[in-house]
ZATORPA-267267 format. One record per residue (C-alpha): x, y, z; chain; residue in one letter. Coordinates in nm, 3 decimals. Example, Ala and Ser with C-alpha at 12.3 -4.5 7.8 and 13.67 -1.06 7.14 Angstrom:
# ZATORPA-267267
1.230 -0.450 0.780 A A;
1.367 -0.106 0.714 A S;
This chain:
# ZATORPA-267267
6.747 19.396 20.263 A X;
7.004 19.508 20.000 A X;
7.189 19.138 20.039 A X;
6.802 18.953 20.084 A X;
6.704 19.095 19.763 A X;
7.086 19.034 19.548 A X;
7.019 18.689 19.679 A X;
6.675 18.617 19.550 A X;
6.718 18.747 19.212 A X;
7.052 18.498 19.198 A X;
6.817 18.219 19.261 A X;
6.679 18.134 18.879 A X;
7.041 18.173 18.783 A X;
7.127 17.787 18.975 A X;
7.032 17.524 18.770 A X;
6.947 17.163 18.773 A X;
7.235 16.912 18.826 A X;
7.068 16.704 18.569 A X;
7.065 17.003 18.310 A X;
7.462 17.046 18.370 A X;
7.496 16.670 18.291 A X;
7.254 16.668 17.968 A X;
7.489 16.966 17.805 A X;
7.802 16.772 17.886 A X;
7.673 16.499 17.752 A X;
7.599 16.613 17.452 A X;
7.909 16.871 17.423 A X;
8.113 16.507 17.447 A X;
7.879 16.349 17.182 A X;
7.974 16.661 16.937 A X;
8.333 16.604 17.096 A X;
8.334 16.275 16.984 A X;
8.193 16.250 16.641 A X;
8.376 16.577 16.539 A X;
8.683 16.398 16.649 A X;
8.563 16.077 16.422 A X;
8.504 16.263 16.094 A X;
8.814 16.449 16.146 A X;
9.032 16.146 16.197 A X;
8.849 15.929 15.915 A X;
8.767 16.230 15.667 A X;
8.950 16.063 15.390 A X;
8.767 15.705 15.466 A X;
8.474 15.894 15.446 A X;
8.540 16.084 15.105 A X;
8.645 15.739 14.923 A X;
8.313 15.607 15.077 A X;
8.091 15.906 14.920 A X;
8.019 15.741 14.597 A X;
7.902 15.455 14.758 A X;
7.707 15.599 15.007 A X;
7.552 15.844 14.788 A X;
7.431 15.524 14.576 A X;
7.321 15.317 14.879 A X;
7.088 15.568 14.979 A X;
6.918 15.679 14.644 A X;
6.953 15.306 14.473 A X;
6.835 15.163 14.815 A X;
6.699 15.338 15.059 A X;
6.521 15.587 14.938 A X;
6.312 15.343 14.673 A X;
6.244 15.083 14.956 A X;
6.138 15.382 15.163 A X;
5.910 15.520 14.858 A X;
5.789 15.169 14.788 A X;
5.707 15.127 15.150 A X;
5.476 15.429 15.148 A X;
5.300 15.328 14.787 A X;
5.199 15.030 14.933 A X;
4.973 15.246 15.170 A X;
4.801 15.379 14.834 A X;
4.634 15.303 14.537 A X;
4.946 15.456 14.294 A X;
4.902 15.402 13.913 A X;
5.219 15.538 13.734 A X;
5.012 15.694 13.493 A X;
4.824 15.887 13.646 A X;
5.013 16.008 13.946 A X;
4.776 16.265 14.021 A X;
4.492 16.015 14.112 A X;
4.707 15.834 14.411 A X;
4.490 15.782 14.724 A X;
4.602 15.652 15.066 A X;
4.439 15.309 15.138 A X;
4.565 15.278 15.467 A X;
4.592 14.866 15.434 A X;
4.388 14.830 15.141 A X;
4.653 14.692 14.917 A X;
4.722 14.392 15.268 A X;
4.372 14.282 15.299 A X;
4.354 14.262 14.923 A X;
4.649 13.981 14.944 A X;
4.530 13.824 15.242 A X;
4.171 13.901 15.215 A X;
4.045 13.564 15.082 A X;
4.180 13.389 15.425 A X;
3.890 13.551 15.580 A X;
3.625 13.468 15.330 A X;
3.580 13.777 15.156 A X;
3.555 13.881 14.811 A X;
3.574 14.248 14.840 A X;
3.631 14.520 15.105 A X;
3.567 14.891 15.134 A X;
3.907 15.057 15.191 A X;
3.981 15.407 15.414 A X;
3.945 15.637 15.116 A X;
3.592 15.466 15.028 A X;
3.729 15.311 14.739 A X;
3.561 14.944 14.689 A X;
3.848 14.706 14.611 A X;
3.822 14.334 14.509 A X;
4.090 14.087 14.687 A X;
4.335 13.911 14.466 A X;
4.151 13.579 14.377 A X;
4.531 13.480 14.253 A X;
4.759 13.554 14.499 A X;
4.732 13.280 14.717 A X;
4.807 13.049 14.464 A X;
5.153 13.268 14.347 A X;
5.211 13.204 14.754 A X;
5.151 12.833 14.690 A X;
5.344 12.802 14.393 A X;
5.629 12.959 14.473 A X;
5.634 12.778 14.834 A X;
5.650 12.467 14.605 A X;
5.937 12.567 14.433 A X;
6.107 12.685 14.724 A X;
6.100 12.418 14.930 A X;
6.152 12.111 14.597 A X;
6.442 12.291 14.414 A X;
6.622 12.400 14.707 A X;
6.700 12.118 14.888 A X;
6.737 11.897 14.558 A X;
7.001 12.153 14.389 A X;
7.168 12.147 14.753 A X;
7.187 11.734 14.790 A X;
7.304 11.735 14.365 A X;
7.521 12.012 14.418 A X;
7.716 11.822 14.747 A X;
7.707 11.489 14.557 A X;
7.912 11.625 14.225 A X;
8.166 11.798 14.495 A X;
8.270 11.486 14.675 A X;
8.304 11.349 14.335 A X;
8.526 11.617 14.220 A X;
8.701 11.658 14.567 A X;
8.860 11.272 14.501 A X;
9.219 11.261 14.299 A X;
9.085 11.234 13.930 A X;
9.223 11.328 13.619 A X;
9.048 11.601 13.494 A X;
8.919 11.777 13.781 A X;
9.002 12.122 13.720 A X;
8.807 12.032 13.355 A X;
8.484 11.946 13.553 A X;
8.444 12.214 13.754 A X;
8.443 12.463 13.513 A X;
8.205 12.284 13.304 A X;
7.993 12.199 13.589 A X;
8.015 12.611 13.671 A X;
7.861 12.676 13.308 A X;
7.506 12.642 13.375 A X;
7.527 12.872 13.684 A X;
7.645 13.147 13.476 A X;
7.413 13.091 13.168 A X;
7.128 12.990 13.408 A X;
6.932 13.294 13.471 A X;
7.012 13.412 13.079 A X;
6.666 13.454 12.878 A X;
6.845 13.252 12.608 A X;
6.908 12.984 12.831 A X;
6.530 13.010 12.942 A X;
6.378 12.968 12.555 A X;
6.655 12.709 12.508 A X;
6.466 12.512 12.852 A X;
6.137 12.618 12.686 A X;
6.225 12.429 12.345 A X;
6.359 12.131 12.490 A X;
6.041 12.051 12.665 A X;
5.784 12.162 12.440 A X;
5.532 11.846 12.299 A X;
5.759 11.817 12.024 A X;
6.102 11.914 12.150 A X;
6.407 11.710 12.174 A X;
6.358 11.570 12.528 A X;
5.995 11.386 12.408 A X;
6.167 11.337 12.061 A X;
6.460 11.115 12.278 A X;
6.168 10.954 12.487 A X;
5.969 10.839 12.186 A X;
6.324 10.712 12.007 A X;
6.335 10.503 12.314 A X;
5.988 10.356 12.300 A X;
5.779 10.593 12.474 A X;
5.406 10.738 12.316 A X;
5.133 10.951 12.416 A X;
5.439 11.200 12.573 A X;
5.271 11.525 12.724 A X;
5.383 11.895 12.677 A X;
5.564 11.906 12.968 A X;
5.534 12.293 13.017 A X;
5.223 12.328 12.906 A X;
5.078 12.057 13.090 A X;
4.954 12.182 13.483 A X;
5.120 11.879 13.627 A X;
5.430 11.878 13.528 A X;
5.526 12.268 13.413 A X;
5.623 12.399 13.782 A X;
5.835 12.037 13.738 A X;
6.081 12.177 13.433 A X;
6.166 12.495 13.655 A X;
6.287 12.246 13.920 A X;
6.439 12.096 13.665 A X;
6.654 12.378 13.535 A X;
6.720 12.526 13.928 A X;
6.869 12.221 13.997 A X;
7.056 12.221 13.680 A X;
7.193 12.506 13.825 A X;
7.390 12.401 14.079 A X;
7.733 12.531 13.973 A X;
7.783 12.810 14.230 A X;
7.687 12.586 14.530 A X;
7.903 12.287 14.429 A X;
8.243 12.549 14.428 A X;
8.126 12.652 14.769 A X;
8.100 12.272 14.905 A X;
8.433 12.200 14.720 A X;
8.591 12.485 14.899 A X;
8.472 12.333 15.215 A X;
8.553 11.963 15.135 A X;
8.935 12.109 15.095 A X;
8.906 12.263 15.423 A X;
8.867 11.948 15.631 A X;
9.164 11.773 15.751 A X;
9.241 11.454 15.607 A X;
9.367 11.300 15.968 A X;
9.004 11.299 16.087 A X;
8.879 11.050 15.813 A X;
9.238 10.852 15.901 A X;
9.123 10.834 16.246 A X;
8.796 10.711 16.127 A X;
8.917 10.443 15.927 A X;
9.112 10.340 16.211 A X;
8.736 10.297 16.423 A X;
8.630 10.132 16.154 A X;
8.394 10.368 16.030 A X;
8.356 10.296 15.668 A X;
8.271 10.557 15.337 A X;
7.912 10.573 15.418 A X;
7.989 10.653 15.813 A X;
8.236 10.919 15.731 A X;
8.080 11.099 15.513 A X;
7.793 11.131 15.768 A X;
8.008 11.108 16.090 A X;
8.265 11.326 15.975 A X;
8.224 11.488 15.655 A X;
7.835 11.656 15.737 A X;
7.930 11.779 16.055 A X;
8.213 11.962 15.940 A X;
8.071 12.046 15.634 A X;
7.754 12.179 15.798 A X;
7.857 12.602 15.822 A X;
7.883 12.607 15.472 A X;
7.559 12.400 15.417 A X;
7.406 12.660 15.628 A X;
7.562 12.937 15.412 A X;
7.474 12.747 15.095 A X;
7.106 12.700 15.205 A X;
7.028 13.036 15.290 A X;
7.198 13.192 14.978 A X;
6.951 12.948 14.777 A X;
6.623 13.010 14.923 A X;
6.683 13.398 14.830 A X;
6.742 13.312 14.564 A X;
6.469 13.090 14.478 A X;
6.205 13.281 14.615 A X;
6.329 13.620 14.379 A X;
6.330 13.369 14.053 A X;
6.141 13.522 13.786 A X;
6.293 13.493 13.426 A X;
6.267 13.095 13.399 A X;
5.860 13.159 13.512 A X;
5.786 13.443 13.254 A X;
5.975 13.262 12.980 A X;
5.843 12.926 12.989 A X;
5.512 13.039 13.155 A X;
5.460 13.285 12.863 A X;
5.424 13.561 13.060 A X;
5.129 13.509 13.226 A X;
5.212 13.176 13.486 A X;
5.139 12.909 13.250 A X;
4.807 12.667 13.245 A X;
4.582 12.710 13.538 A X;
4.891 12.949 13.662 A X;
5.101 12.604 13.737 A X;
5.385 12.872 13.737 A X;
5.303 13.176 13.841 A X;
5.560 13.251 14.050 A X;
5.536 13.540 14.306 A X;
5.766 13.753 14.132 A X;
5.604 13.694 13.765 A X;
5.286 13.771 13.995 A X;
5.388 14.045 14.147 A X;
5.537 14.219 13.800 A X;
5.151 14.096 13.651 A X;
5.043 14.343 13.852 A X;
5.280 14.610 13.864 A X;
5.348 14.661 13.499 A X;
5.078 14.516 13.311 A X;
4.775 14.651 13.521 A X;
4.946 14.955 13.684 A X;
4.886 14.880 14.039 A X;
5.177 14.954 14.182 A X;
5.071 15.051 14.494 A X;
5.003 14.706 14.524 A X;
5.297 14.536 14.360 A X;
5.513 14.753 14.662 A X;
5.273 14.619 14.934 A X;
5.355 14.247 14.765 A X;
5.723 14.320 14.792 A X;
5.706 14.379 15.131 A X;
5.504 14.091 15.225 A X;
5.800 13.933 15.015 A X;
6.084 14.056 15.221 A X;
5.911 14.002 15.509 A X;
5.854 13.595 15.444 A X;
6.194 13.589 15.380 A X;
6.340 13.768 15.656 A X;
6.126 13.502 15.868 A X;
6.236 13.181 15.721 A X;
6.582 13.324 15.684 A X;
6.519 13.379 16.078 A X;
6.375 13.042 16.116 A X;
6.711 12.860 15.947 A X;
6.959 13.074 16.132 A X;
6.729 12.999 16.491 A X;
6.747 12.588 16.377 A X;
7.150 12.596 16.332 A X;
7.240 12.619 16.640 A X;
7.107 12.208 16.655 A X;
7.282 12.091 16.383 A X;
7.574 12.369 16.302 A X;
7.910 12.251 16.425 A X;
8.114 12.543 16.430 A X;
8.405 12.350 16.583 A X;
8.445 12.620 16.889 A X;
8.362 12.350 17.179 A X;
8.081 12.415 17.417 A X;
């Protein structure tokens, strides 16, 4: 009896084979990563400033911006923030389904955005003109300057100017003055015989036209990056193509392209970033407010509209997401389409 009863009180002592495997599991994992810091302690001390900045520059406002756009925040008054749920959504996207207004989950009644469908349509425009045009001019001007000219290394810094005065407010009310109704480029025009010239920014057909104009002008930083390429491809394989017979035309597109094509791919998703976050040349030349019949209100000019000038930030967050969220998916989109016409020169 003595032995019977030592034995069943030993019984709750056994344990689970799984248990013993779940604590030495994690008694490796501390193992492990007490191991890491130790060995890469100082790494990690000359990366504290940096991390420190990543996550309250970065992470901790997208966070905070991701939770306003659940609300109805107004900076200045703080106090009066209510949660939404996706109020601040169906106020962007609201007029797909033929509404006008919309009762939110607080109660609040909340009118959709009769003017962000056409900051989606505008900057969509711009997007998908400037982009490939600054990309075609940019390639162009770096063959040119790829050949054995005098004056090269001249060029290409003064083709590089514009890309670093380019997104410069002066540079923006210099663009403004040159296309007003009596600026120099209609002043040229009429020299040459032209009349009844229009305001080009303040005309609704051809204002979204002079930001084009001045993206592609900008096309400095992509022509280095195609020149750096260019220098990169072997001059053999356009001596072998001579030798087919293939002539200028056939090697830039038989030989050159192909090649060429990872840092086209680099180059064309560096550029639609950027074009879709453009926002000085729209407020300057649009006057701050997107121009006639909002020709040029871009979504970033729209999105500060409503931020700064009427307070809702709640809703400018919930537009910055829907921001970063087209962009991841076109970005997506590009990288998905490479793989048909990227040559990375690995073989199959």
């Amino acid at each position: 009896m003595g032995r019977e009863t030592n034995r069943t009180s030993a019984a709750p002592a056994l344990t689970d084979p799984r248990d013993a495997t779940n604590v030495s599991f994690f008694a490796r994992s501390t193992t492990w990563l007490t191991e890491h810091v130790r060995r890469n302690a100082v790494a990690y001390l000359f990366l504290t400033p940096w991390l420190i900045g990543f996550f309250l520059l970065t992470v901790y406002p997208m966070a905070y911006s991701l939770v306003l756009s659940f609300t109805d925040y107004d900076f200045t008054q703080p106090a009066a923030t209510q949660f939404i749920g996706l109020g601040n959504y169906m106020k962007m996207f609201g007029s797909l389904f033929g509404l006008t207004e919309f009762t939110t989950a607080s109660g609040e009644v909340m009118r959709v955005d009769p003017y962000y469908m056409k900051s989606l349509s505008v900057t969509f425009n711009y997007v998908f003109v400037s982009v490939p045009l600054k990309l075609i001019f940019a390639l162009g001007v770096a063959v040119l300057l790829n050949q054995k000219l005098r004056w090269v290394p001249f060029y290409r810094a003064a083709y590089y100017i514009p890309t670093l005065l380019g997104g410069s407010l002066a540079v923006a009310v210099l663009w403004r003055k040159l296309f007003e109704r009596d600026g120099l480029i209609n002043g040229a025009l009429a020299a040459l015989g032209f009349t009844d010239l229009p305001g080009w920014i303040t005309s609704p057909d051809y204002a979204l036209g002079t930001l084009i104009l001045l993206s592609v002008w900008q096309f400095g930083s992509s022509m280095i990056i195609f020149l750096a390429g260019l220098k990169q491809i072997p001059s053999e394989y356009y001596d072998a193509a001579s030798v087919d017979g293939a002539n200028s035309v056939q090697q830039f597109f038989r030989v050159t392209i192909p090649l060429l094509s990872p840092v086209i791919l680099f180059n064309l998703v560096i550029q639609m970033i950027g074009a879709f976050q453009a926002f000085t040349q729209a407020y300057v030349i649009g006057g701050g407010r997107g121009g006639v019949l909002n020709s040029t209100l871009f979504y970033t000019l729209h999105m500060y509209i409503q931020g700064w000038a009427y307070h809702e930030m709640g809703y400018a967050s919930a537009m910055a997401w829907v921001l970063l969220l087209i962009i991841g998916v076109l970005t997506g989109i590009v990288f998905r389409s490479s793989r048909l016409w990227v040559d990375y020169g690995v073989g199959d």
